[in-house]
N, C-alpha and C positions, 0 to 999 in steps of 0.2 A: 609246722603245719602238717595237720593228718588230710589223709585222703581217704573217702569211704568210695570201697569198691564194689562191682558189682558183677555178681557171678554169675549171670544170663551173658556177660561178653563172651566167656566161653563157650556157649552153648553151639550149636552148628545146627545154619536157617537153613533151608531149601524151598525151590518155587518152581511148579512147571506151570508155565503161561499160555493160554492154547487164543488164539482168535478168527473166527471162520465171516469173512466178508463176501469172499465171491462163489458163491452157489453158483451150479452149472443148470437148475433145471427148474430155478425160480429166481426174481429180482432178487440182484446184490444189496447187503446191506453195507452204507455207507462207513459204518465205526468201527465194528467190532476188531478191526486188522489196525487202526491206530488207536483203540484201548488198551488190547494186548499189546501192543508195543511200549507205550507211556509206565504200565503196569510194570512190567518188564525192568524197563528202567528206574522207575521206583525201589523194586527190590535190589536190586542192582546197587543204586545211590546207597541205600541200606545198609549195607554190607553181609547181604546172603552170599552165603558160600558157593551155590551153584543155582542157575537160574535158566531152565528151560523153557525155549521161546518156540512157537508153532505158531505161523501164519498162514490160512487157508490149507488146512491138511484134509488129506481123502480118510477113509476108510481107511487101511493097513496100516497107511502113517500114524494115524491116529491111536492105534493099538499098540503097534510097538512102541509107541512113544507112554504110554502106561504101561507097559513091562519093564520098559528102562527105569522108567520115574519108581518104581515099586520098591526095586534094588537100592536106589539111592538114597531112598526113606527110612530104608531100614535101620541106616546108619545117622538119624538125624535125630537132633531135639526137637525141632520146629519143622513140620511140612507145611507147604500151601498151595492151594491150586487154585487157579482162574482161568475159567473160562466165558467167552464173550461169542454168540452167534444163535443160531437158533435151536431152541429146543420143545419138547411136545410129551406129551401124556398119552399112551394108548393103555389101555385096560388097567387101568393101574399103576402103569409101572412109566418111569420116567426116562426120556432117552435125548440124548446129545446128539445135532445130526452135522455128520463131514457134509464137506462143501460137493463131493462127488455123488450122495446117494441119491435113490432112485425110489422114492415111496407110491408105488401106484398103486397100493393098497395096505389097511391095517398089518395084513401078513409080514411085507417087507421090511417090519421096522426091527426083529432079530438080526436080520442078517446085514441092512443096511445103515444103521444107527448105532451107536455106544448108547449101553445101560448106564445110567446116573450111576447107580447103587458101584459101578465097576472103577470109574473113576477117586469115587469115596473111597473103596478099598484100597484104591493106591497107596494111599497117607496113611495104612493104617500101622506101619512100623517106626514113625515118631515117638517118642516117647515122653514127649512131654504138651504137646499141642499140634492138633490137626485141623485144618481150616481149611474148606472148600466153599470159594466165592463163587457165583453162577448171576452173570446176566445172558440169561437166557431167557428171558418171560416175554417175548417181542412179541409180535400178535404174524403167527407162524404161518403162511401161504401153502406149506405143504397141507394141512388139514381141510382146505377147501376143495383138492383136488384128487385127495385118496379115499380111495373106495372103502366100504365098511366088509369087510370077508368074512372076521370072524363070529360063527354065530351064538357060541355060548360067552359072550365076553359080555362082563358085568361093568363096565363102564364105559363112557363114550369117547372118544378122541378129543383132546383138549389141547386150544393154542400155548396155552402156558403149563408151566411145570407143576405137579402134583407135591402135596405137601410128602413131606418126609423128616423121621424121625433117624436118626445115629445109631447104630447097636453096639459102638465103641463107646468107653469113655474121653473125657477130653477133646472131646469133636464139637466143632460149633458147624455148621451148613448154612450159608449168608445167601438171599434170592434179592434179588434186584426188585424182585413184588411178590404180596403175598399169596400163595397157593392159589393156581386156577385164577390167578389176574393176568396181566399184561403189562410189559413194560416199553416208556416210551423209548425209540433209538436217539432223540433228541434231534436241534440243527445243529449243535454247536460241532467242535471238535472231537468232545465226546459225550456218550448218554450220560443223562444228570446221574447216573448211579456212582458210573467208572468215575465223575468229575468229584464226587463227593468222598469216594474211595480214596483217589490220589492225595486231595487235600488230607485227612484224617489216618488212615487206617497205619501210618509208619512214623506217627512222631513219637519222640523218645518218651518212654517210661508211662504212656498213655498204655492202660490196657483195653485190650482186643475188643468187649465187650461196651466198655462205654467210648471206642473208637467208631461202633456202627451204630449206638446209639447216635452221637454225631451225624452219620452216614444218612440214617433215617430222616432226623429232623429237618436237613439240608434236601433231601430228595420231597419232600413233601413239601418244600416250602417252592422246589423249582419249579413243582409241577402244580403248583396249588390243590394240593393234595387230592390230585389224581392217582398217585402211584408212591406206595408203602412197601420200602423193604422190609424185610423179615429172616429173624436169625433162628434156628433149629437146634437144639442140642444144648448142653450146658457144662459147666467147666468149676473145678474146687474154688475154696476160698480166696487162696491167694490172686498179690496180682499177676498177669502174663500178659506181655508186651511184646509186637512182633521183633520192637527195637529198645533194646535198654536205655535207661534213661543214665543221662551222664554222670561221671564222678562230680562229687561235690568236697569243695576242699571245707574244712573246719581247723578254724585258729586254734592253736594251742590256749589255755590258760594263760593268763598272766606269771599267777603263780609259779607254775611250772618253769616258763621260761627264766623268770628273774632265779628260781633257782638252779636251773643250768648253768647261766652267767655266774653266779656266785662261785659252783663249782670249777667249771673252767677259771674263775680266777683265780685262785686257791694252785691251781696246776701252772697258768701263765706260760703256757708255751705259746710260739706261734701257732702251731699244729695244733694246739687243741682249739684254740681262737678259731681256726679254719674249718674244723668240725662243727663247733656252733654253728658257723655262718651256712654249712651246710643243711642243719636241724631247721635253724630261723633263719631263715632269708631278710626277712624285712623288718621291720616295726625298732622301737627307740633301742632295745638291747642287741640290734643288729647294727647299725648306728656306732654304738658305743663298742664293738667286738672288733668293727673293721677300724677302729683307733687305736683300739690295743694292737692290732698288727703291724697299723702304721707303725705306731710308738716302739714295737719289737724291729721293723725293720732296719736295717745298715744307713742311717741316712746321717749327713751333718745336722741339719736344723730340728729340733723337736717338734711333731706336728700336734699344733694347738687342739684339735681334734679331740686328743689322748686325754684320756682322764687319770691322771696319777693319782696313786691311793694316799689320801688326806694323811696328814702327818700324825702318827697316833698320841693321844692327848697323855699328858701326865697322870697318871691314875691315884694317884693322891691327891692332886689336889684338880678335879676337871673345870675347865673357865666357860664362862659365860658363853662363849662364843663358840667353844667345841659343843657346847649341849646345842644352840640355836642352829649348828651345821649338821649336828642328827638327824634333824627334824627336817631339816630340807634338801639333806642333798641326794633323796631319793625323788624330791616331789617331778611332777612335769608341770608345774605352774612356772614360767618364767617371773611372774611377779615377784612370788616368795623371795626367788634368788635375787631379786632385784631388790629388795628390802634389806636380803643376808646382806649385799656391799654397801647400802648405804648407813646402814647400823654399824658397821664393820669396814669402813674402807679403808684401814692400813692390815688390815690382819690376810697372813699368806691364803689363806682362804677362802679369797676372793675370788684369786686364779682361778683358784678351780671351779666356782659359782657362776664366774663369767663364761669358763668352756662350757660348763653342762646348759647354760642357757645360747651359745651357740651352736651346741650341739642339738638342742629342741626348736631353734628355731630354723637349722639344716632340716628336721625330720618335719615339720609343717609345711617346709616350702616343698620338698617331695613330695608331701602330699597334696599340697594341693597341685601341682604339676600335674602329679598321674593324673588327680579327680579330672583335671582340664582336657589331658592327652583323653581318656575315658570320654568324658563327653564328648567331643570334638569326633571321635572313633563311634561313639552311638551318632552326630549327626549324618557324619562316610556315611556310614552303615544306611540307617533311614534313608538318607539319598539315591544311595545306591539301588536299596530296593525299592522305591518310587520310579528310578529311571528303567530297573527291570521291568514292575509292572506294567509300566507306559508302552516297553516296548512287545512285552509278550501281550497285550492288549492289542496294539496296532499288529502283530503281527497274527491275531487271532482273528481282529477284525479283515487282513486282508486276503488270509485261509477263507473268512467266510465268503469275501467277496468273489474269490477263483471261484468257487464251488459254485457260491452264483450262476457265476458266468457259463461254467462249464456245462452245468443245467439248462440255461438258455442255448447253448451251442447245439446241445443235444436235442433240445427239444425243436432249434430251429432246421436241423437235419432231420428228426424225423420229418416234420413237418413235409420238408421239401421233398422224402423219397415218396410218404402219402402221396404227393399232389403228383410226381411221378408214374408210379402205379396207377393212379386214374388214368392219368393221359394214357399210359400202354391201355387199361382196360377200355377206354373209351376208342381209342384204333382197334382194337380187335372186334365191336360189335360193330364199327364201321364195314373192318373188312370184310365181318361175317353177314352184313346186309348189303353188300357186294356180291357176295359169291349168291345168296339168296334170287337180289335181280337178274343174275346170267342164268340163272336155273329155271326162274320164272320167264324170262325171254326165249330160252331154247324149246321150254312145253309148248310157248304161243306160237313158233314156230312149228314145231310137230302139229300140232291141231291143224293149223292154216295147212301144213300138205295132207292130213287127214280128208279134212273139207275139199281141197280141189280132188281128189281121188274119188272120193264118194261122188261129188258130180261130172266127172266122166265115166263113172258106173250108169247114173243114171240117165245120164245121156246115150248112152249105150244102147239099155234096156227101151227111152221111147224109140230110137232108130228103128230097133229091131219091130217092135210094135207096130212101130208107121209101114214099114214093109211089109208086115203080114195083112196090117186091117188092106195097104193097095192090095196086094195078091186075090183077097178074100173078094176085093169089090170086082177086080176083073174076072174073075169063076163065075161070081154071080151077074155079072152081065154078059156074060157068056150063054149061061144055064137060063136065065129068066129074064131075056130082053123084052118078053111080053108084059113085067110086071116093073114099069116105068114107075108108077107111085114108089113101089116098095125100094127100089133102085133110089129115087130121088132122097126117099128118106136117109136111105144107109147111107147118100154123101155127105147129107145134111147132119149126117150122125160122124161122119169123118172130118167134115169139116170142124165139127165143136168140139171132137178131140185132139184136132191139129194143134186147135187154138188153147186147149188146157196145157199141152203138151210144150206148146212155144210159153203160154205164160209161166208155166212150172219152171223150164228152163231160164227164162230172165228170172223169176225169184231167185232162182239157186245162183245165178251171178250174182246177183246186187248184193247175197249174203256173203258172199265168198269176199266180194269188193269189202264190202262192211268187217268181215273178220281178218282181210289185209290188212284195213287202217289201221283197226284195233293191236293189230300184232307189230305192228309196225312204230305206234306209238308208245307200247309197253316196252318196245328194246329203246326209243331215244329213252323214254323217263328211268330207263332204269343206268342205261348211260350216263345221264347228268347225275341219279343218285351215286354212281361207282364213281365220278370224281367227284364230288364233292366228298365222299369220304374219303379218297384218296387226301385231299385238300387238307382236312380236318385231322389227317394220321401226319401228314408233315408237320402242320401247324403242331401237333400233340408233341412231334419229333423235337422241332425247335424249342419249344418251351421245357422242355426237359431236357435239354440240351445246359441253355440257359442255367438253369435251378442248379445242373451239374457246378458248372462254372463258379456260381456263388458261394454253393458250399464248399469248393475247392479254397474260393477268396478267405472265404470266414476261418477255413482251418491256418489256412497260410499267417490270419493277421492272428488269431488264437497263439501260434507257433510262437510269433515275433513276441507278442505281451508275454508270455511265459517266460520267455529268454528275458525281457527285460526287468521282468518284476524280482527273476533270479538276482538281477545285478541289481535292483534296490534291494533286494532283504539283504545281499553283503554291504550296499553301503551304512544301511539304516544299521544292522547288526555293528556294525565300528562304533557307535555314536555319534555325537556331535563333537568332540573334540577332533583335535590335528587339523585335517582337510578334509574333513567330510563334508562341513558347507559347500564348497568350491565344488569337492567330485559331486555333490548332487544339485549341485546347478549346471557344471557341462550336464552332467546325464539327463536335467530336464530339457536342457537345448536341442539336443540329439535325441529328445523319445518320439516315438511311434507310433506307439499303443495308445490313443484316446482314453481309453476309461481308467490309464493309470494317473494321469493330468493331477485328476484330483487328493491323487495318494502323493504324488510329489510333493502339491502345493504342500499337503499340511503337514509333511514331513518334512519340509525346508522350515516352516512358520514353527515346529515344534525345535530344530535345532538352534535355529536364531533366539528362539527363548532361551534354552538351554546356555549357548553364548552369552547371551545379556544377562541372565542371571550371574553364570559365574564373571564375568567384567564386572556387576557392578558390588561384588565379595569379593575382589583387591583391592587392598591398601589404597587410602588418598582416593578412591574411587567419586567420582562425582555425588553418585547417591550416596556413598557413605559418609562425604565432607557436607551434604549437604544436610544431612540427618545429624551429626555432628556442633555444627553450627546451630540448627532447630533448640538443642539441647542445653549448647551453651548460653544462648541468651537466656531459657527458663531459666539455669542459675547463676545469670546477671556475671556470666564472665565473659558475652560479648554482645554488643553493640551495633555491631556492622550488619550489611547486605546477607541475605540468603540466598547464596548462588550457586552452591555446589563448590567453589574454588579455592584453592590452600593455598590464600593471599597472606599476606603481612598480618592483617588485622585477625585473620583467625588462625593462625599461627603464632602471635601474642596472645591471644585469647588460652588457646592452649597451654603453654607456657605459664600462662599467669595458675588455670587450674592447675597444673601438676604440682608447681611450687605449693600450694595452696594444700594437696592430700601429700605432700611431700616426698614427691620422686620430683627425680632429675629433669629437670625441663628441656635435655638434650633436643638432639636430632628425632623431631616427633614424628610419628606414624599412624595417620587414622584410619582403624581395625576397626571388625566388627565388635572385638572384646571392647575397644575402647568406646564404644557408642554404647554398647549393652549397660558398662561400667558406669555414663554419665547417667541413663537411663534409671541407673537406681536412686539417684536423691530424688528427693522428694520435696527438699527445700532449697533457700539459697545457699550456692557455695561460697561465690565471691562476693565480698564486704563493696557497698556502694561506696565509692571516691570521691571526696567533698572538693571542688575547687578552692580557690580564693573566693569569698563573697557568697561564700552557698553553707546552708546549711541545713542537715537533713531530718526531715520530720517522719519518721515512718519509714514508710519505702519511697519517699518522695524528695528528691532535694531542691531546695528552694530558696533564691535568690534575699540578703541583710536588707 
């Protein structure tokens, strides 16, 4: 057996892996830190020689981490880069941005962003394939908040990345979408790019170019073709694969081998027998070599095995029977050989007719062994990865469920801190139409001492008046007692100023009384409004109190379901064999968490399958005795009850078939090979049984 090799295993892969999720100065994105990771591991599984990983790096990190990557490219066949996060288009030019920078205008994207073009350059001392993956096309939040500065710039700020061409050879540039689009970040685990990536871009001997064709067709179909990758650059004729495709063995000739064997017999050592056997391993002249060694070893008994060389014919006169043993004793027809003994059965040559035809019937039962063990090893195999996908499935689906959840947690905290903030904001214009009424109450106060001030001025002022007009009336009844009329008038003129004087003064009370009440009523009403917003600030106080409390409850029972669903994905991760039904039924007894209930249920319902499946693929198995019996009656070798049970009656039944295809009717075992094996006729096996008095017409027998 030759082996063709392949001399890309030599070559030496390299990868730096970059993924930027948690931005400081814009929403997180959810993937890009378990893209880079998955990716990561990809090359990794791969067998890349060295694989640099970056989760959420700043600015510096980010540079020196392409200084380093530069150096170690230079020494490589294969470079690759991947990076996953956000990136943007300003004037042209394309830029990668760390999770720390700070774009508050067109200007800052030199100094706070990586140049695309700088990262290409990293890869540029491979020598034989340079590949820079980029999901970066998200629909980028920095562009809606950065200022436009520069004023001779000939193009405008774009959420997604600017098309670009390679000025190396052997460079391909892969975009998650094509220039100046947008790519989705997906719900899943990861964006449909990265998901399409992992599946395609590293199987054996697939090259790089019809890998992202794959890439493409898959991302167009997730997104229904919303979103179109796109590859840049281009590559020589040959193929190149990030991962070699495996050695492939090729049989020697026939030819060849039978004349090895020749030659080695001609030598007949052990030691050279041993060499063959190292050359050919397998097939009928391998067979026949490890008999010759038999036959050379120290033993008493001669091992029938061995093919002794025929006893050489008389050459004068050659017989009948030497010429018919020319002719067959190279054939692989057991038949021929079975013709040579019966043509020939006292001639010594039989012996040896008979070995080489139990030596071809040892080399068919090997074979067909392997073929069985091979089958049986591809159904492992399919099983096994049915039972992976099932389980990276349910453990996909309960990733998605946490996230869920986690989103509802989050969102039910915001929630509560808003309704919080109200309540403070809604206390502080309480308190502030509080302070308002004691302000307004203290003016109505000052006014009302204003007002009684003024009317003891003016009270003042008549006094003084009243005194002067007496004074005036006594000078002049003094001076002009003769002028009695004019006298009478001036009292009569005193009198109707007494009387304006006394009424002026009841006005200025009654208004005085009047702007008491008034001032008096504005400090109760402003009273009853300052508790009442008092009222309204505790009520505000409680209720936010409250909210507190909840979200304390919610993170508390968040806590407790995370802890537990750890301890389901180790038990589900065991699978369903040993005691994993038991441990996740105590663990359903014992759960907490409500909304794991349902991942329980169907994670117990999925191992009891699992169970019932393998119980009913052992031997004698109900359903296999019962499928068994199914089978026998179609070919009338049983009669009895279908019940699944390995009674008497289907136990002769069996028996009768074996005799019947001519094995042993031992100690029987009903397999699934043996159910498969009855499954193949297609007619009757067993001969209907005529009683006494019966005789049979067809398929029918019927009473003389």
């Amino acid at each position: 057996m030759m082996l063709a090799t392949n001399a890309a295993r030599a070559e030496k892969r390299v990868a730096l892996v970059v993924g930027n999720s948690n931005y400081q100065t814009v929403p997180q994105l959810p993937n890009p830190s378990r893209d880079a990771t998955a990716v990561a591991k990809m090359f990794r599984d791969a067998g890349f020689d060295t694989v640099d990983t970056l989760i959420n790096v700043g600015n510096l990190e980010f540079k020196r981490a392409i200084r380093k990557f530069e150096t170690i490219a230079d020494q490589a066949d294969i470079a690759v880069v991947y990076y996953a996060g956000h990136g943007v288009e300003i004037s042209g030019v394309n830029y990668l941005i760390p999770v720390d920078a700070r774009l508050a205008s067109d200007r800052d994207s030199e100094d706070e962003a990586i140049p695309l073009e700088r990262l290409v350059a990293s890869a540029d001392g491979a020598k034989r394939l340079r590949l820079i993956v980029l999901d970066a096309c998200r629909d980028n939040p920095f562009v809606k908040s950065m200022r436009r500065e520069r004023k001779t710039a000939t193009r405008a700020v774009s959420a997604g990345l600017g098309k670009v061409e390679p000025t190396s050879t052997d460079t391909l540039i892969a975009y998650a979408a094509k220039a100046g689009s947008t790519a989705d970040d997906g719900d899943g685990l990861h964006s449909p790019f990265t998901t399409a990536v992992l599946k395609n871009l590293t199987v054996p001997g697939l090259d790089v170019r019809l890998a992202f064709g794959r890439v493409r067709d898959e991302v167009l179909k997730m997104t229904d073709s919303r979103q179109e990758p796109f590859v840049y650059g281009a590559l020589g004729g040959g193929n190149i694969a990030l991962v070699p495709a495996p050695t492939v063995a090729r049989e020697a000739p026939a030819s060849d081998i039978k004349a090895d064997y020749e030659l080695v017999q001609q030598i007949g050592t052990k030691r050279a027998w041993e060499v063959f056997l190292g050359t050919h391993p397998t097939g009928f002249y391998a067979d026949l070599a490890r008999a010759q060694i038999e036959a050379l070893s120290p033993k008493g008994n001669v091992n029938l095995a061995a093919l002794p060389q025929p006893p050489t014919p008389s050459r004068e006169v050659p017989t009948r029977e030497s010429l018919e043993w020319d002719r067959v004793k190279d054939a692989a027809d057991p038949a021929a050989l079975q013709r040579f003994i019966r043509r020939f059965p006292d001639s010594p040559l039989t012996v040896n007719a008979q070995q080489r035809i139990d030596v071809l019937k040892k080399a068919a039962e090997e074979r067909e062994a392997q073929a069985r063990a091979e089958r049986e090893a591809a159904r492992k195999a399919a099983e096994e990865a049915r039972r992976q996908a099932e389980a990276l499935k349910a453990e996909q689906a309960a990733a998605r469920k946490r996230e869920d959840d986690e989103r509802r947690a989050k969102a039910a905290e915001a929630a509560e801190k808003a309704r919080a903030a109200e309540a403070e904001r809604k206390a502080a214009e309480a308190k502030q139409k509080a302070e308002q009424a004691e302000k307004d109450r203290a003016a109505a106060e000052a006014a009302a001492q204003r007002a009684a001030s003024e009317r003891q001025v003016k009270a003042a002022e008549a006094e003084q008046k009243a005194r002067a007009a007496e004074a005036e009336r006594k000078a002049t009844e003094a001076k002009q007692a003769e002028k009695d009329r004019a006298a009478a008038e001036a009292a009569a003129q005193r009198a109707a100023g007494e009387r304006q004087v006394k009424a002026a003064e009841a006005e200025q009370k009654a208004k005085a009384a009047a702007a008491e009440r008034k001032a008096n009523e504005e400090k109760r009403r402003a009273e009853l409004e300052a508790a009442e917003a008092k009222a309204a600030s505790e009520k505000q106080a409680r209720e936010a109190e409250e909210a507190r409390k909840k979200v304390e409850l919610a993170a508390a029972k968040e806590i407790v379901c995370k802890d537990e669903q750890g301890k389901l994905e180790q038990i589900t991760a065991k699978g369903s064999e040993g005691s994993a039904i038991e441990d996740l039924k105590a663990f359903a007894k014992a759960l907490k968490c409500d909304r794991l209930g349902g991942v329980v249920v169907a994670t117990l319902n999925t191992f009891a399958g699992e169970a019932a499946k393998r119980a009913a693929r052992q031997p004698n198995s109900p359903d296999l005795v019962r499928s068994a019996q199914t089978e026998l009656v179609r070919l009338g070798c049983f009669g009895g009850k279908i019940d699944g049970t390995l009674n008497a009656p289907t136990s002769a039944a069996l028996g009768r078939y074996m005799s019947i295809g001519g094995q042993p009717p031992g100690n029987i075992s009903v397999t699934t090979e043996l159910v498969a094996e009855l499954a193949k006729h297609t007619t009757r096996v067993c001969p209907l049984e005529c009683k006494s008095g019966e005789t049979l017409k067809g398929e029918t027998l019927r009473r003389r």
